[in-house]
Backbone bond lengths (Angstrom), bond angles and torsions (degrees), N, CA, C in turn:
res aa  C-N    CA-C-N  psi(-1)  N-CA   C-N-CA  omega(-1)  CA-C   N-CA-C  phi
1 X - - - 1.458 - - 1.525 109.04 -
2 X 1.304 121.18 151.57 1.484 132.60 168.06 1.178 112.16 -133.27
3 X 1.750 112.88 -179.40 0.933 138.08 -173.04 1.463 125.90 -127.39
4 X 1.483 109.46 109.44 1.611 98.71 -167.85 1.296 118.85 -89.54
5 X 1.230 126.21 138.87 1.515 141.71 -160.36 1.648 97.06 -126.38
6 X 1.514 126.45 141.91 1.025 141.37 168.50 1.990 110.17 -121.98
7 X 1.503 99.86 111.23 1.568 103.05 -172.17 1.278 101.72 -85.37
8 X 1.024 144.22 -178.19 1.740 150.87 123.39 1.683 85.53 -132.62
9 X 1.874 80.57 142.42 1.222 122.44 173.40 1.221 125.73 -130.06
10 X 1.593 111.47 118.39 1.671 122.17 -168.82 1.787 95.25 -90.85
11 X 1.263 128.09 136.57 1.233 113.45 155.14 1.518 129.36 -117.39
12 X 1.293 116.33 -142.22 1.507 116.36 -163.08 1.221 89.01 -100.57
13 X 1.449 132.00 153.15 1.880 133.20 -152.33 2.031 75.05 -73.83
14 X 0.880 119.63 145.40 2.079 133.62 148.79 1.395 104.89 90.51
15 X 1.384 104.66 -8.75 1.537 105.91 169.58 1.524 133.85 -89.66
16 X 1.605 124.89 -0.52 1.235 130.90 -177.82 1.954 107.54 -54.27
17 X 1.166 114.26 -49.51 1.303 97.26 -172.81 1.501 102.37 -73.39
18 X 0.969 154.67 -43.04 1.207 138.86 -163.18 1.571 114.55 -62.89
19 X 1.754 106.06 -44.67 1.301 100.63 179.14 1.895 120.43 -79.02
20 X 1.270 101.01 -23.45 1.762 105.29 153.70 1.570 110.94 -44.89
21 X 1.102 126.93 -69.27 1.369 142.79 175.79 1.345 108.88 -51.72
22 X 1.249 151.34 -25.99 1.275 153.32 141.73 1.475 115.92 -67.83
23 X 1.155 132.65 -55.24 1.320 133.76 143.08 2.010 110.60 -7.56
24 X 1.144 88.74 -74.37 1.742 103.98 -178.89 1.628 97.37 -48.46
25 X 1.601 120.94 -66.78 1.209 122.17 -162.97 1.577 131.12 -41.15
26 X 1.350 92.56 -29.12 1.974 127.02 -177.86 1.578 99.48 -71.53
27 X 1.467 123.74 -33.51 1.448 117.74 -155.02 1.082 129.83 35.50
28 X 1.664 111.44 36.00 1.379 129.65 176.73 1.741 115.95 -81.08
29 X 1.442 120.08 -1.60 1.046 115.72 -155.79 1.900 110.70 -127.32
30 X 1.436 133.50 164.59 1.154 88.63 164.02 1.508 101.33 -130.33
31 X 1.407 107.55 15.28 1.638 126.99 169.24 1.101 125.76 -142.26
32 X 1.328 129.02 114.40 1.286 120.18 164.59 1.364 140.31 -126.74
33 X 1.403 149.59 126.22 1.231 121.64 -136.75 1.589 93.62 -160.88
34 X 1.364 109.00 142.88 1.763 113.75 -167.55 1.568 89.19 -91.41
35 X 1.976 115.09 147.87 0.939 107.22 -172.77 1.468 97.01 -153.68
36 X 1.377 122.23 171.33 1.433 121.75 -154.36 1.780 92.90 -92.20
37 X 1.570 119.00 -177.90 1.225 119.53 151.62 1.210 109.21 103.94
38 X 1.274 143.89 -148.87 1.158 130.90 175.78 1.851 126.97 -92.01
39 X 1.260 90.66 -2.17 1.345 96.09 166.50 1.777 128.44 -119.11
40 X 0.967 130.61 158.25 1.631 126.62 -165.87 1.486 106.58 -85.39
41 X 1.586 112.53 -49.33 1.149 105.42 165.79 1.552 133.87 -154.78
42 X 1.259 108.72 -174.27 1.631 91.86 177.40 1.652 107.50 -137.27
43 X 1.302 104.26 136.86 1.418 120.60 175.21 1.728 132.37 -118.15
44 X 1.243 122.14 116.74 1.006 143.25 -160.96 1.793 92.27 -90.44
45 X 1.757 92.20 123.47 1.807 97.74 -178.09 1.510 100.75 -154.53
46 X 1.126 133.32 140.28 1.326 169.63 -143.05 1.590 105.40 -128.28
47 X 1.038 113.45 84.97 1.513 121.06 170.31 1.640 113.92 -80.06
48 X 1.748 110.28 111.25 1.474 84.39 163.93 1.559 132.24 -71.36
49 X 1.239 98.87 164.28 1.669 101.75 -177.51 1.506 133.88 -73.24
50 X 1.118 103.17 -2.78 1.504 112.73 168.84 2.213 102.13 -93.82
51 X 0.797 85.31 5.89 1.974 89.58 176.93 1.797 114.39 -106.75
52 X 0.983 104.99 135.54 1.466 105.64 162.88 1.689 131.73 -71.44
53 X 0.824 114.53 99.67 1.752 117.23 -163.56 1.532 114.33 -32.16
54 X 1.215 123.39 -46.03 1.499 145.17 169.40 1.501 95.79 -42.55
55 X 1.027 113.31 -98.36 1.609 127.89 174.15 1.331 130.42 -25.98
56 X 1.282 92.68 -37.42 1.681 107.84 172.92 1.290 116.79 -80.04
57 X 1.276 135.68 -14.90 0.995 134.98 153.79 1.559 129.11 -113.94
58 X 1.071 120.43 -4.80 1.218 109.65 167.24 1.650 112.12 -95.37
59 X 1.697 110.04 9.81 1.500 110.08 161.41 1.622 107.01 -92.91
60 X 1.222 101.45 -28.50 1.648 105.93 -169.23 1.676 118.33 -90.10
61 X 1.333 100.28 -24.66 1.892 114.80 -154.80 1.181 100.10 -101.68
62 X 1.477 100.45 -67.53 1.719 112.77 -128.48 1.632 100.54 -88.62
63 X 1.646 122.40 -9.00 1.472 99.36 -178.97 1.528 118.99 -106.54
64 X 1.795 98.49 40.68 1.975 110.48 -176.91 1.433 89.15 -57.76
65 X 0.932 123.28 161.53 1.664 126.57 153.23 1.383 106.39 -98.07
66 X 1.047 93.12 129.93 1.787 127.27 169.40 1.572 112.95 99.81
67 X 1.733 116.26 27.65 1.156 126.52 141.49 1.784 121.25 -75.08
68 X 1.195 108.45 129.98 1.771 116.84 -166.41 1.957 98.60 -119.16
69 X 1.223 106.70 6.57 1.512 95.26 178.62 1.901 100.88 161.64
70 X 1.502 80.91 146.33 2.122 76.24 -177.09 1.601 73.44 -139.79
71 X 1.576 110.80 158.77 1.313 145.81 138.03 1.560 116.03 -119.38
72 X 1.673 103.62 124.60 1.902 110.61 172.02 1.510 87.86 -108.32
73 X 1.622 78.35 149.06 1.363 99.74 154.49 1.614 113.28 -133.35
74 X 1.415 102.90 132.88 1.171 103.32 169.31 1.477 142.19 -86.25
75 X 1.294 129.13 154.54 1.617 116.88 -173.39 1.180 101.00 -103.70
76 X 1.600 106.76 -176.77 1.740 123.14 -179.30 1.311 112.48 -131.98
77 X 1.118 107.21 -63.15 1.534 117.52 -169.29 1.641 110.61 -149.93
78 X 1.022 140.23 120.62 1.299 147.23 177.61 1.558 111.88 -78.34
79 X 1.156 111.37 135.17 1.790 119.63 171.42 1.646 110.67 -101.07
């Protein structure tokens, strides 16, 4: 079983494709998709359940360079 987590990722102004493309490289994700608003993008990730969500991504995610800010959101239950 897992846990689905929804990231958005703001980046550094000229850096979205690179860190998309690093994003990809990790195969940490199993969606990712550029999106308007205040953030660049959003990524769909599956934490297993024996992992700590925190940890699990800030070993896997959060130290791309030319990320400037993440918001997760977490899920519960799907309809």
């Amino acid at each position: 079983m897992t846990t689905c987590v929804f990231v958005q990722v703001r980046c550094i102004p000229g850096q979205t494709y690179k860190v998309a493309d690093a994003i990809y490289d990790r195969e940490v994700v199993s969606e990712l998709y550029s999106t308007s608003g205040e953030f660049d993008l959003i990524a769909k990730v599956y934490i297993p359940d024996d992992a700590d969500v925190g940890h699990y991504l800030s070993e896997r995610l959060f130290d791309i360079p030319g990320i400037s800010r993440t918001l997760t959101t977490m899920t519960f239950k799907a309809f």
